[in-house]
N, CA, C and O of each residue as an XYZ file, in Angstrom:
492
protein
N       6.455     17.911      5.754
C       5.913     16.703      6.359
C       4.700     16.225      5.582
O       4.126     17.043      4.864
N       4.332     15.191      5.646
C       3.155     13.993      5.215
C       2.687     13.309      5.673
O       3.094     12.198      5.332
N       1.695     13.280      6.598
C       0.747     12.810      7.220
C       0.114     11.182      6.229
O       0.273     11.136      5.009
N      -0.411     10.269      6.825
C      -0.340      9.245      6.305
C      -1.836      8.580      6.551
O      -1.544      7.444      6.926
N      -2.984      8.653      6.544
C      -3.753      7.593      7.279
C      -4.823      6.592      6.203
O      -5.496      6.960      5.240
N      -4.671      5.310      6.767
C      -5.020      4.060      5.959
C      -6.122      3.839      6.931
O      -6.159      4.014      8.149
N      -7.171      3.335      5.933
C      -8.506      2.599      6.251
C      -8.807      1.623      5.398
O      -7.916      1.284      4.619
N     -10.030      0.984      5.336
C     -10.394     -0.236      4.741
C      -9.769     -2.002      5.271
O      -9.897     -2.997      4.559
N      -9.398     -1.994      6.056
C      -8.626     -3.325      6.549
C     -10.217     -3.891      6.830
O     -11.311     -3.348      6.676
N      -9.821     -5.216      7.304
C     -11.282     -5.890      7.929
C     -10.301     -7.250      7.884
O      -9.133     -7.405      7.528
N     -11.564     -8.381      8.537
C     -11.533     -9.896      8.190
C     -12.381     -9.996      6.599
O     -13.273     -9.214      6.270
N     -11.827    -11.233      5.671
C     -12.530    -11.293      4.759
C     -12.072    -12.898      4.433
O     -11.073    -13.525      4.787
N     -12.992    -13.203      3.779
C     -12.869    -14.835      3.577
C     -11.612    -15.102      2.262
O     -11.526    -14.313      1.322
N     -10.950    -15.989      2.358
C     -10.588    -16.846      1.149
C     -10.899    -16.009     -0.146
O     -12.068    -15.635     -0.050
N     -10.337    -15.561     -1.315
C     -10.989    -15.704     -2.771
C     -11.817    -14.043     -2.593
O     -12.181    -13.384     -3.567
N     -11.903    -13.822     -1.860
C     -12.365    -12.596     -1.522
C     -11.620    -10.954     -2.102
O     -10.586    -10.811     -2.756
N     -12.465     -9.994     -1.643
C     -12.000     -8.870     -2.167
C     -11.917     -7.620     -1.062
O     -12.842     -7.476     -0.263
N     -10.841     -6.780     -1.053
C     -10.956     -5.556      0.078
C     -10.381     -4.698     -0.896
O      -9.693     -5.016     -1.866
N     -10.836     -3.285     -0.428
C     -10.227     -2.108     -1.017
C      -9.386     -0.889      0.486
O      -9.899     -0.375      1.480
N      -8.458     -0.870      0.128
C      -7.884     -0.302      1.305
C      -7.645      1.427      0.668
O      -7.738      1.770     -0.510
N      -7.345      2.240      1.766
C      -7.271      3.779      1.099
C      -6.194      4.115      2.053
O      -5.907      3.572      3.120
N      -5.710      5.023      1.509
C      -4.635      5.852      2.165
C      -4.972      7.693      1.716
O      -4.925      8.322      0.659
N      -5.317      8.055      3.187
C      -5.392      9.808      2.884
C      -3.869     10.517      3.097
O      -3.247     10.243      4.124
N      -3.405     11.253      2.296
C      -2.291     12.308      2.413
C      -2.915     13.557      2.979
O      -4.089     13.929      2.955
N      -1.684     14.189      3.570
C      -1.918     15.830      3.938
C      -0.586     16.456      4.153
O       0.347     15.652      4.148
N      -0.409     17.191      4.264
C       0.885     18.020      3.886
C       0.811     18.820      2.848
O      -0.041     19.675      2.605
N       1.960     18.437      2.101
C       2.844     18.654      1.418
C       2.422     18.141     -0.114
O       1.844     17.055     -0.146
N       2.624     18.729     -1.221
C       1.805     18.496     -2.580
C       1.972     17.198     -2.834
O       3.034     16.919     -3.390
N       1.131     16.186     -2.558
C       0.711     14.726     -2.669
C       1.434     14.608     -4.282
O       2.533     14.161     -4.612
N       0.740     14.980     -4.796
C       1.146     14.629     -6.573
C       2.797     14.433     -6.428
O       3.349     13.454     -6.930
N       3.425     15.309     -5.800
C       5.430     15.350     -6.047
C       5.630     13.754     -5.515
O       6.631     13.098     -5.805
N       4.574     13.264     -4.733
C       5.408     11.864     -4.015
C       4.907     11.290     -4.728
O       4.001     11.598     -5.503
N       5.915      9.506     -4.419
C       5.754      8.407     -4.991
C       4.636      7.446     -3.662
O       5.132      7.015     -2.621
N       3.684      7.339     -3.885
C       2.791      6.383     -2.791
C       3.055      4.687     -2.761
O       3.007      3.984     -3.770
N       3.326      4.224     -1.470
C       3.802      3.036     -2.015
C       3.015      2.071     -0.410
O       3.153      2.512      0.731
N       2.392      1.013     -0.674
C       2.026     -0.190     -0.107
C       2.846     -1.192      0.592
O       3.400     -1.912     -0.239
N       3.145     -1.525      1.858
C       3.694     -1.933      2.260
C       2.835     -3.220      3.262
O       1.631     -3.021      3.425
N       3.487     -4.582      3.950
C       2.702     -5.171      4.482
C       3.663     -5.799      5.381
O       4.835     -5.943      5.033
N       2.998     -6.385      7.130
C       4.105     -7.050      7.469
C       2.812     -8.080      8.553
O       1.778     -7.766      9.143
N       3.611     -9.430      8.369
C       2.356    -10.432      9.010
C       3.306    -10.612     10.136
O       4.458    -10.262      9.878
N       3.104    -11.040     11.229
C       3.497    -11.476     12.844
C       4.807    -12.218     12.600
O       4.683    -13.242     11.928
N       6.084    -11.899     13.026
C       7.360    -13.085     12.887
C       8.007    -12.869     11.345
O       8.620    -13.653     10.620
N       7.660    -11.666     11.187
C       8.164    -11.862      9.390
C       8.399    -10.068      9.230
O       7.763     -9.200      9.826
N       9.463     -9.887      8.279
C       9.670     -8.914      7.757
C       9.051     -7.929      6.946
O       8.447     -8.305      5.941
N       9.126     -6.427      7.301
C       8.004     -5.825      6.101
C       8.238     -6.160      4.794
O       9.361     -6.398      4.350
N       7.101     -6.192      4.084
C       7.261     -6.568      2.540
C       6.534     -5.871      1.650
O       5.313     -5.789      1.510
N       7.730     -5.210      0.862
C       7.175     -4.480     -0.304
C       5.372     -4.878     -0.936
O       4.852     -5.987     -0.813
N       4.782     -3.805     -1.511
C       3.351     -4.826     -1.900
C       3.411     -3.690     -3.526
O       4.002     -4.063     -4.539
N       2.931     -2.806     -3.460
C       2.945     -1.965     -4.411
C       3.557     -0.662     -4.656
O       4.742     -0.880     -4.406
N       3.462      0.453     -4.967
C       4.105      1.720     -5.309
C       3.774      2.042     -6.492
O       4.041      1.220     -7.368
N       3.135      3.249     -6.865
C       2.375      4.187     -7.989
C       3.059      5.985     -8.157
O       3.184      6.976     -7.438
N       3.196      5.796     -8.811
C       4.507      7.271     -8.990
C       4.274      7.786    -10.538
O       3.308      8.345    -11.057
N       5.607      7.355    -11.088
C       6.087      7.909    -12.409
C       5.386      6.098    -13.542
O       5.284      5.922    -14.756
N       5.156      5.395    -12.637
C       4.397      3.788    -13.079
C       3.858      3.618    -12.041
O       3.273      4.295    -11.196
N       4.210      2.316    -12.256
C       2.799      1.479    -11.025
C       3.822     -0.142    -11.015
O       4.315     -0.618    -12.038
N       3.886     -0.449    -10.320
C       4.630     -1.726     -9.910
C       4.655     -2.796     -8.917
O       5.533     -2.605     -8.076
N       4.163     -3.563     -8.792
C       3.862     -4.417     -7.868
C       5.142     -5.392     -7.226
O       6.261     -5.426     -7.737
N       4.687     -6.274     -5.843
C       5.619     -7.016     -5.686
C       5.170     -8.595     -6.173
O       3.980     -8.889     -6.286
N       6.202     -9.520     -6.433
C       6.043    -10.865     -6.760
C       4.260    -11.836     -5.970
O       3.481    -12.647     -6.471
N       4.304    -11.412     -5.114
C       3.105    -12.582     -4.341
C       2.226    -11.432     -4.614
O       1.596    -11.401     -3.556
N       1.656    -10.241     -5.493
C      -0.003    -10.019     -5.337
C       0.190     -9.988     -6.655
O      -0.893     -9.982     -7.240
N       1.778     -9.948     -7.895
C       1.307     -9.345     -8.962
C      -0.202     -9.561     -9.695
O      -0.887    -10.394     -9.102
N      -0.657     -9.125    -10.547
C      -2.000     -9.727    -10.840
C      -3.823    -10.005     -9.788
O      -4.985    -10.337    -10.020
N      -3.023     -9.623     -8.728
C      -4.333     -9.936     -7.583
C      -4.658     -8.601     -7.063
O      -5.779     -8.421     -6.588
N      -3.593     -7.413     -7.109
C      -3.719     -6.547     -5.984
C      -3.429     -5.478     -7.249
O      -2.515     -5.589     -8.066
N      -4.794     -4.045     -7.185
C      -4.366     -3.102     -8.332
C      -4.141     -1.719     -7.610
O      -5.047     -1.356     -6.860
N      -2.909     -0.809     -7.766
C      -2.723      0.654     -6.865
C      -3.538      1.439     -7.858
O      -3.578      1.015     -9.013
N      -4.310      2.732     -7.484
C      -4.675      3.636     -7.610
C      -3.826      5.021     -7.043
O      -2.982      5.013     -6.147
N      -4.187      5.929     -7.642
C      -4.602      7.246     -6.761
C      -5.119      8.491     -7.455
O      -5.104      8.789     -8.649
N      -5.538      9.081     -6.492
C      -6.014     10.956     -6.945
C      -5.636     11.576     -6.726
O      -5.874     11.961     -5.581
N      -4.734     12.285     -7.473
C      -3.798     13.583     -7.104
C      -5.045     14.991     -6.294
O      -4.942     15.537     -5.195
N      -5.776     15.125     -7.035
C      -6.771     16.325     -6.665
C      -7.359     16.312     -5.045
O      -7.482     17.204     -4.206
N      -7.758     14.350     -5.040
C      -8.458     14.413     -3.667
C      -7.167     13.743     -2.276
O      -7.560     13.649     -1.113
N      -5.810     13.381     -2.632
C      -4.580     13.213     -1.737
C      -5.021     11.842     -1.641
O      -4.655     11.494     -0.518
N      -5.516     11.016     -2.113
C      -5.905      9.633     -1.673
C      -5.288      8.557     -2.412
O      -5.127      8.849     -3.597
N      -5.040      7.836     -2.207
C      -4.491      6.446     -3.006
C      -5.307      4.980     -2.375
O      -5.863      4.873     -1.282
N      -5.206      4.227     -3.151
C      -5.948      3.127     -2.870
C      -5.781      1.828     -3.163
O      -5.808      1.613     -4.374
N      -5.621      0.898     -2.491
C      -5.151     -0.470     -3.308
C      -6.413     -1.091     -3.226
O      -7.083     -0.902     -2.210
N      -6.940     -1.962     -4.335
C      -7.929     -2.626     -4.626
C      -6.890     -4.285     -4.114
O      -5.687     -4.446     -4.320
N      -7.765     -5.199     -3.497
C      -7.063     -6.091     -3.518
C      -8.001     -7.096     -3.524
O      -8.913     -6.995     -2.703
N      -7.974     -8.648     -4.737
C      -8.768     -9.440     -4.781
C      -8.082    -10.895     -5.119
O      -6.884    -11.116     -5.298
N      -9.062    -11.727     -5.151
C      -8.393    -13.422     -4.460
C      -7.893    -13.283     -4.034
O      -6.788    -13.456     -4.547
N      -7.876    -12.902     -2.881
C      -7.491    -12.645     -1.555
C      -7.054    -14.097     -0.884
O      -7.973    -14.901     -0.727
N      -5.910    -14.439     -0.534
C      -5.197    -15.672      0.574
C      -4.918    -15.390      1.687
O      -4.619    -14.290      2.152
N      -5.031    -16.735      2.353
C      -5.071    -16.213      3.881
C      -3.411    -15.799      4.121
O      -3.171    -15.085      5.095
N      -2.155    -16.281      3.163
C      -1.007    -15.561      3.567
C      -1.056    -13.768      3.005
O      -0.190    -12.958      2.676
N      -2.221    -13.742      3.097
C      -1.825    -12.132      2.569
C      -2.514    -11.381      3.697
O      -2.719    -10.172      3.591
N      -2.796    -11.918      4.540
C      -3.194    -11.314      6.399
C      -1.915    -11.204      6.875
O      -0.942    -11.957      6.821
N      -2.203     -9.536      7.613
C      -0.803     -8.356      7.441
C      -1.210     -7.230      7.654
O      -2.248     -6.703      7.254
N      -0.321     -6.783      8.359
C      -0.791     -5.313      8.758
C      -0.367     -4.368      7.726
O       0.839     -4.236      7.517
N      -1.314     -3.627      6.987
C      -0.825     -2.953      5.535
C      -0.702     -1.168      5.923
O      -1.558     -0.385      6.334
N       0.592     -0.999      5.622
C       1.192      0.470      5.849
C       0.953      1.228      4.262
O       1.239      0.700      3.188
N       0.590      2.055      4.379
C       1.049      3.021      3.162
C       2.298      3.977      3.750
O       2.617      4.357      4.876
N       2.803      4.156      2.481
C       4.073      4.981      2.578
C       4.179      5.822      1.590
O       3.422      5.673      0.631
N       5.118      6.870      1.595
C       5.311      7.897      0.684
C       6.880      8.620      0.591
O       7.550      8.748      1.617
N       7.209      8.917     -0.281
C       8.404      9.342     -0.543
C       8.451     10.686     -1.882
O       7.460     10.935     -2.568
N       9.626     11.328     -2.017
C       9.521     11.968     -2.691
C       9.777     11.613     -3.925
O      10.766     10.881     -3.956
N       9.191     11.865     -5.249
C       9.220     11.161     -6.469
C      10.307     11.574     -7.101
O      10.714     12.717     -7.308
N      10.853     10.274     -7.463
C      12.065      9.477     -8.438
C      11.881      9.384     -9.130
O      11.537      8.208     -9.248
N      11.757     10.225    -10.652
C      11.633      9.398    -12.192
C      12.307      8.170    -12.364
O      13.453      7.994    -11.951
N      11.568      7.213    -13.027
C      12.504      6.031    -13.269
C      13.283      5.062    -12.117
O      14.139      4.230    -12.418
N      12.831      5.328    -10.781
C      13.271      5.016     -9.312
C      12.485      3.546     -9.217
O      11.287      3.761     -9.032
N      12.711      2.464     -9.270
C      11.934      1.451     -8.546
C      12.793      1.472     -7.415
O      14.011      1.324     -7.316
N      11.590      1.764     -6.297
C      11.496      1.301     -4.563
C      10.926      0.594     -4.004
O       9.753      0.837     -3.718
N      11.455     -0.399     -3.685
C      10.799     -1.650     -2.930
C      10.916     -1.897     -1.297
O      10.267     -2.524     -0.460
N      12.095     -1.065     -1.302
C      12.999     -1.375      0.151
C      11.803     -0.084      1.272
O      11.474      1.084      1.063
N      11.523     -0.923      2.260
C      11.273     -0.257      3.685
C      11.970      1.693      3.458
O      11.512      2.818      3.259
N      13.369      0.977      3.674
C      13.916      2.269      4.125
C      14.080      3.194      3.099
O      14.307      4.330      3.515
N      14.028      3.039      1.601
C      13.736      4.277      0.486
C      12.500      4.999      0.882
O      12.385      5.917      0.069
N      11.462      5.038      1.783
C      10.274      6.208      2.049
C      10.639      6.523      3.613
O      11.247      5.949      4.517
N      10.052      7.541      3.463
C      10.503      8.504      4.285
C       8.855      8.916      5.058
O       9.034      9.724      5.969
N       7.836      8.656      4.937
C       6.395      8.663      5.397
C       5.596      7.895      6.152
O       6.649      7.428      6.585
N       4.884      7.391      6.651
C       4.292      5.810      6.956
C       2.947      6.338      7.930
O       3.043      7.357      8.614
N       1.965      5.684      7.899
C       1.030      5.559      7.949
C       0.766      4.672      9.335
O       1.568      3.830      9.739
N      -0.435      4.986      9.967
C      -0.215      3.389     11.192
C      -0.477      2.206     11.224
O      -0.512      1.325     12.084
N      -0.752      2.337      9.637
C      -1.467      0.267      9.258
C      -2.632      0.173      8.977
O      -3.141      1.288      8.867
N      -3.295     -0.615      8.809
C      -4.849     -1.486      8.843
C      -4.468     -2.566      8.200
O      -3.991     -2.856      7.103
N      -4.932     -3.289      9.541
C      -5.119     -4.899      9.642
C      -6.017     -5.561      8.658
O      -7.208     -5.275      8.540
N      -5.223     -6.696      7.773
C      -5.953     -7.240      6.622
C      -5.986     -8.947      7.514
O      -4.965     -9.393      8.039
N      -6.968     -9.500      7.528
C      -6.900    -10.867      8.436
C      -7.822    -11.614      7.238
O      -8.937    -11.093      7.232
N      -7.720    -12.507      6.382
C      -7.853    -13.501      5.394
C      -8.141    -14.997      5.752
O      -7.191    -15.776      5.668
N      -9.567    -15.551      6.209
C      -9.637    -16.137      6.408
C      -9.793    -17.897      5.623
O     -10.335    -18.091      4.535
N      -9.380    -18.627      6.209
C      -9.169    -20.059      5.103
C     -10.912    -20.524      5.238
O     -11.337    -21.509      4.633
């Protein structure tokens, strides 16, 4: 098992910047693939990032939003800046077991999840 918990959410203005974290526990953090997930009110979850064997983003942050992590301290982290108000969303981290060469985008490829923190982006 893999325990999941995300912090850093807040309100933040327009053009703005947040850094969100995700702590692991379990199971040897380094073997998984950590991956970013987001879902706003009336709308489907949506892929955001994932850091593994690469690092890969989805279409609406490429360039705005950068993944991290630390194998030593179980933490991962998305830096996220110019910040839009469509990018207010409740942001999940997720985790799965690592795929060489695997791009995962889909919800249901991780097997982990986290309980969110609320990103609210104001205009």
């Amino acid at each position: 098992q893999v325990q999941l918990v995300e912090s850093g959410g807040g309100l933040v203005q327009a053009g703005g910047s947040l850094r969100l974290s995700c702590v692991a526990s379990g199971r040897t953090f380094s073997r998984y693939e950590m991956a970013w997930f987001r879902q706003a009110p009336g709308k489907e979850r949506e892929f955001v990032a994932a850091i593994s064997w690469g690092t890969y983003y989805g279409d609406s942050v490429e360039g705005r939003f950068t993944s991290s992590r630390d194998n030593d301290k179980n933490t991962g982290d998305l830096q996220m800046s110019s910040l839009k108000p469509e990018d207010t969303a409740l942001y999940y981290c997720a985790a799965a077991p690592q795929r060489i060469g695997v791009r995962r985008t889909n919800e249901v490829q991780y097997d982990y999840w986290g309980q969110g923190t609320q990103v609210t982006v104001s205009s």
